[in-house]
N, C-alpha and C positions, 0 to 999 in steps of 0.2 A: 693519132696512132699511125694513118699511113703516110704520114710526113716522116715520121721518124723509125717507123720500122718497116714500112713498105719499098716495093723496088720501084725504080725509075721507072716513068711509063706505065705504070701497072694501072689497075682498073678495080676498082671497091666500091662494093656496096653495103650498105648500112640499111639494119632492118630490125625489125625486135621481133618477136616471137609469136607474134598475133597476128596472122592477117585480116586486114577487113575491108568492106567496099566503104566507095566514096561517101557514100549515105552513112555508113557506120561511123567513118571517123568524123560527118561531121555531127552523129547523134553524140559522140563522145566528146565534143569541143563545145558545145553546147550546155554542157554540164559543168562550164569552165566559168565563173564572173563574169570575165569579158566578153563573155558572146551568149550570157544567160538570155532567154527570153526573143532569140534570131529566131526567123524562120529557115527552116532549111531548104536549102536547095532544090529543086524537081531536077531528077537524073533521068535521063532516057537516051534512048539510043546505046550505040554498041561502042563505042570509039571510048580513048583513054585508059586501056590496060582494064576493062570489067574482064574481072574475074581473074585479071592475072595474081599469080603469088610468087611472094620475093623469100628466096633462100641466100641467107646470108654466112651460111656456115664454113666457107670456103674463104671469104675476107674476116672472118674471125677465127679463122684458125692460121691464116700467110700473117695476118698483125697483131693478133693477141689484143684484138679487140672484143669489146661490150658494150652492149647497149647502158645507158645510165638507170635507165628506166625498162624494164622487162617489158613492158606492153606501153600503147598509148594512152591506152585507159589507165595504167599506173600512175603515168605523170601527170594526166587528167585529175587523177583522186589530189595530188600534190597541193592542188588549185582551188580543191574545194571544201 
């Protein structure tokens, strides 16, 4: 979508409608086959966007973009 409806130069970001922390996505990628049974990760410290939250409603509304999957836990269910 922003190849083909987007302006030169512009800047988009893609996000779906859930935010979650690093620990969350990967309690949810966990529940996938392929990483059934991983331990996860130990998160600490403050670095890497904790707690930041991504609004994407400004690149889908300039490209007339969506998400394929409303959440990541959506496409997570896809998998399981």
């Amino acid at each position: 979508a922003a190849l083909l409806r987007g302006s030169a130069g512009g800047v988009y970001l893609a996000a779906d409608d859930r935010p979650l922390t690093r620990e969350q996505i990967c309690t949810e990628a966990c529940r996938a086959p392929r990483f059934a049974g991983r331990k996860l990760p130990t998160f600490t410290g403050s670095e890497g966007g904790v707690g930041k939250v991504i609004d994407s409603s400004s690149t889908r509304a300039a490209i007339g973009w969506q998400p394929k999957y409303k959440t990541f836990g959506a496409f997570i269910d896809t998998l399981v």
